[in-house]
N, C-alpha and C positions, 0 to 999 in steps of 0.2 A: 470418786473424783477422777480416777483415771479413766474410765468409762465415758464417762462426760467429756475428758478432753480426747478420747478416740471419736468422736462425732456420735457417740451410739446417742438413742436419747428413750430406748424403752430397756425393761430388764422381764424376764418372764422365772419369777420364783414361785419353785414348785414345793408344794405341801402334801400331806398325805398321810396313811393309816398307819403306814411303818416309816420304819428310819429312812433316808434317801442316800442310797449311798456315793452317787454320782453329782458330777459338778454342774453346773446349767450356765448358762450359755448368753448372747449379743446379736445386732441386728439394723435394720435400719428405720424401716418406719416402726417395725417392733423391736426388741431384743432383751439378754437375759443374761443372768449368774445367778447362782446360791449355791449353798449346801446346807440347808436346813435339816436335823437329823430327827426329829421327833414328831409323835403323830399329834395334827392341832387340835380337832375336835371327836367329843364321844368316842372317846376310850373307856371302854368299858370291864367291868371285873372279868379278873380271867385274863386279860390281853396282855401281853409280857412286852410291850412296845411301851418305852418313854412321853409321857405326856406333856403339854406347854407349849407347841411347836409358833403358837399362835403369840405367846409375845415376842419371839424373835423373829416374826413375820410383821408386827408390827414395827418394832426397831428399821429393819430392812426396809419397810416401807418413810420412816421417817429419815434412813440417809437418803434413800433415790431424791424424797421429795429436797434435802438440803442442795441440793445437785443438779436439778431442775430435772430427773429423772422420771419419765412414767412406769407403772408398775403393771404386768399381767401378773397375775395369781392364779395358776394352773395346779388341780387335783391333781395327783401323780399317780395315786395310790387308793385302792376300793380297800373294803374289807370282801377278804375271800381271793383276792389280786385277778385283777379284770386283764391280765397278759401273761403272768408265771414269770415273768423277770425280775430279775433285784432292782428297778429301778420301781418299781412297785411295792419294795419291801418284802417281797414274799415269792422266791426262788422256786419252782415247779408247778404245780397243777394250777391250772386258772378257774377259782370256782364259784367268783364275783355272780356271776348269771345263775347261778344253782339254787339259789335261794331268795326266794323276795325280801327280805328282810337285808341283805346287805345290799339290794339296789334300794333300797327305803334308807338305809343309813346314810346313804350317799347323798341322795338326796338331802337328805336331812341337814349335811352338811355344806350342800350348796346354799341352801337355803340360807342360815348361819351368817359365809362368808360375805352372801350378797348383800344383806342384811347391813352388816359392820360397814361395807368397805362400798355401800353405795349412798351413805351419809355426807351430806358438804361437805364435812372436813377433808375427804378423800377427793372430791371431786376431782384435782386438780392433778392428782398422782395416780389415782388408781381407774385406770381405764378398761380393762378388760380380764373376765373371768374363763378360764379355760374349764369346758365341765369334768371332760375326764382323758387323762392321757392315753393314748393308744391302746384301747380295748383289744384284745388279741381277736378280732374277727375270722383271721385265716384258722384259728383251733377249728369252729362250727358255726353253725347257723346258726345254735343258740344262742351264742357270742353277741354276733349280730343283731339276732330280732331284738335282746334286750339292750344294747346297747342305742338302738333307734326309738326304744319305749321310755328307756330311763331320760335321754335326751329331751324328749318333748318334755316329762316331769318337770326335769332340772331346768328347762329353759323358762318355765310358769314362773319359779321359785327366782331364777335370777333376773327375771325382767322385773317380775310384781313382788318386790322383797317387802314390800310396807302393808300394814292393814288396808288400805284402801287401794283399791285394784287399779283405779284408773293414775295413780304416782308410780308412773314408771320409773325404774333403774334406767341409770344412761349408759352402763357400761355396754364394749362389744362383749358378744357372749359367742365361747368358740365349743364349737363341737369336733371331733377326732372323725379321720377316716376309716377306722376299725383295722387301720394298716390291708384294704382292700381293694381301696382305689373307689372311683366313686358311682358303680352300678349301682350299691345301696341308697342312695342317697336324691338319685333322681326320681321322678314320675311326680311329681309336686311336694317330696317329703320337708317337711317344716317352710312352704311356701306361701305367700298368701300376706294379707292383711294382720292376721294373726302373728306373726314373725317378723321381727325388725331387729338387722344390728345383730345378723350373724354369719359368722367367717366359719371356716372349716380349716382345718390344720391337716396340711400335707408333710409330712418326713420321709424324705428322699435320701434316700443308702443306698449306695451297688455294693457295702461290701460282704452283707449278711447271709451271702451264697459262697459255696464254693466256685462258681461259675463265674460270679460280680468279681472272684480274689483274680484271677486268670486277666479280665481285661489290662490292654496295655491303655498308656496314657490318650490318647487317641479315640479310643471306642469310648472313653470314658465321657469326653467332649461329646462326641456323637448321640449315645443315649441320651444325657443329660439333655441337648438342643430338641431332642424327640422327646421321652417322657415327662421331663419337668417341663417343657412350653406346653407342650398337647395338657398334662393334666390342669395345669391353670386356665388354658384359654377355655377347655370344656366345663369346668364347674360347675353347676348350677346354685352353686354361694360365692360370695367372694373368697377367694382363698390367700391363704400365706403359709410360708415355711416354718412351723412354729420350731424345728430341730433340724439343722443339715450342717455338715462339715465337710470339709476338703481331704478327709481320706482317702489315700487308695488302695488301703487294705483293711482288715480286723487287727492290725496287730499290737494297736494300744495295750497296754496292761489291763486284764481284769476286762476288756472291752464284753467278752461273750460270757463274763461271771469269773467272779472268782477262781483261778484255778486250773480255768478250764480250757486256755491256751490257744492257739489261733492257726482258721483255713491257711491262711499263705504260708506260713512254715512249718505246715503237716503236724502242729499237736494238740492241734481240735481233733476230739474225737468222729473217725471216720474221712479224716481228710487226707491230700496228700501234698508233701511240699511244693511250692509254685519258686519261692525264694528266701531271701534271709531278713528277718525282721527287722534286722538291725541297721538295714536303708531303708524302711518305711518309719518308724518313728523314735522315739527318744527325745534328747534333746533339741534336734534338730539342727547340733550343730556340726554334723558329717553329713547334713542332704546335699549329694549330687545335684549341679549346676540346672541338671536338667528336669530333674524333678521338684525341685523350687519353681521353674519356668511353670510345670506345672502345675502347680499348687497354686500359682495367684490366676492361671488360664480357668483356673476350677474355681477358685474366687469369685474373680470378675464376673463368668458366667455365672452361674447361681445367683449371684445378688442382680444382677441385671435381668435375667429372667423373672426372680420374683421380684421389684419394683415396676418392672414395665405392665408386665402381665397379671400380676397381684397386692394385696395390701402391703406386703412387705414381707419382711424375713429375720428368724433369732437363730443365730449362730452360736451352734454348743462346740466349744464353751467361751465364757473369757479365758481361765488361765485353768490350766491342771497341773501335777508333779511332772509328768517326763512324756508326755505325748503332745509335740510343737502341728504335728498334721488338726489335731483338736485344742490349741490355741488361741486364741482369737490376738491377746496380746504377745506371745509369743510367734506367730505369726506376723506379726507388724515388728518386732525387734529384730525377727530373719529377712523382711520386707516381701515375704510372695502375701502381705496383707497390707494394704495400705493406709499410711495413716489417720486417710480424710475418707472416707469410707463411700461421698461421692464421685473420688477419681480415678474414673478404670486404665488401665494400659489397655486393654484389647475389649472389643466389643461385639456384641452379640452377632453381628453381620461376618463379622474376622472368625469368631469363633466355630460359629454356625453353618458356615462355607463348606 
């Protein structure tokens, strides 16, 4: 309900092999929340993950639809974890690519969901399948090749989910940039007659360097008007923001895992202090005047970049415990987010200058 009445009108809930331990997120022509903690399908013996995930992803799908809500449903998570993050379930070595049989499970599991949720009944709520979140591409090559093999699979299964080949799926079907940016992806790959009705998901961070912690509010604007316009105008799919936030630092709780502490105030391991965490995020309610100015400036642009130049954009998160920089609705109760989510203070020209 509240989602509905911030103007959002997609949600993108993320499923997967492991538990999720992150909150998901809001947008415009797209957007999102969940915390779905359980793996939905083919859990197999042996696997020490919770199973079921799939009727609380149906649930979730029948409030959006009370709500006039659309639904993307994004894989999060491989078995073998296609990235080594906890948002994948599975914290270290990325070994999704390692073995054929965990790019076959995946599959297997596209296939499932496309299945289910490209039936009438869904028609009206459930518009878009994500095949898989952010394959760590920058680990290797190997990353990559398989990430553009398993792609084409999973696009067969989510377009042609029915015994007869020529009933096609309506959903959009999104593929990941392998977090590489988009050299992979050009020279005709999934071009053609054969391919219809797919987007590519861009997630734009400066803060996952030490270098990104360092920028002042400023260069922030600057990059952003250079890398996030240049990588939408160049595409070769239609693209959208499937994850971006208005941070400008790491220093959410638990942002880089559990534990494991944050670049801007030196206790990430191997970094050095830049400043004090404790004016980058929390509740939000000691943000300096000036860095609220910037947080809706970082707003504004982003969503106007992707809507101008792209299919849209899902903003992670709606709501979390105590980080307001990744708020969606706690952002809109500090006001650097505004409540109608088509009305900018500053514009892409203002900004961009």
């Amino acid at each position: 309900m509240e989602i509905a009445a911030a103007g959002l009108n997609h949600v993108r809930i993320p499923i997967g092999y492991v538990r999720i331990y992150r909150l998901l997120v809001p947008g415009s022509y797209l957007c999102t929340r969940a915390n779905i903690s359980q793996w939905a399908y083919d859990l197999q013996e042996g696997e020490t993950y919770i199973g079921g995930q799939d009727a609380y992803l149906e649930k979730s799908i029948g409030w959006a639809k009370n709500h006039g809500i659309k639904v993307l449903i994004d894989l999060h998570g491989a078995p073998g974890s296609q990235n080594g993050f906890d948002n994948s379930g599975q914290v270290g070595a990325t070994t999704w690519q390692d073995k054929p049989e965990n790019v076959q499970r995946t599959v297997d599991v596209i296939a499932k969901i496309a299945e289910k949720y490209s039936a009438p009944e869904f028609a009206d709520t459930v518009t878009a399948i994500g095949l898989l979140n952010e394959p760590a591409g920058f680990r290797n090559q190997k990353v990559i090749d398989t990430a553009k093999e398993y792609f084409l699979k999973a696009y067969e299964k989510a377009r042609h989910p029915f015994p007869t080949k020529s009933d096609e799926s309506g959903l959009l079907i999104i593929i990941s940039d392998a977090l590489v940016g988009l050299v992979p992806w050009k020279n005709g790959y999934m071009q053609g007659d054969n391919y219809t009705g797919v987007s590519i998901d861009f997630h734009y961070y400066q803060i996952f360097s030490d270098a990104g912690n360092t920028w002042d509010f400023n260069k922030r604007l600057k990059e952003t008007c250079s890398v996030l316009k240049g990588r939408l105008q160049e595409s070769p799919f239609p693209m959208h923001s499937g994850e971006w936030s208005i941070a400008a630092s790491d220093c959410a709780r638990y942002l880089n895992g559990r534990g494991l502490g944050a670049r801007y105030d030196g206790t990430f391991k191997g970094s050095k202090k830049i400043g004090d965490c404790a004016t980058r995020t929390g509740t939000g309610d000691n943000f300096a005047d000036d860095y609220k100015e910037f947080l809706r400036k970082f707003w504004d642009l982003q969503a106007q970049l992707n809507e101008q130049y792209g299919l849209g954009w899902l903003f992670w998160t709606w709501k979390n415990e105590e980080a307001a920089e990744w708020s969606y609705k706690r952002g809109m109760e500090l006001g650097f987010i505004p409540t109608d989510p088509t009305q900018h203070k500053y514009t892409i020209d203002v900004l961009c200058a």
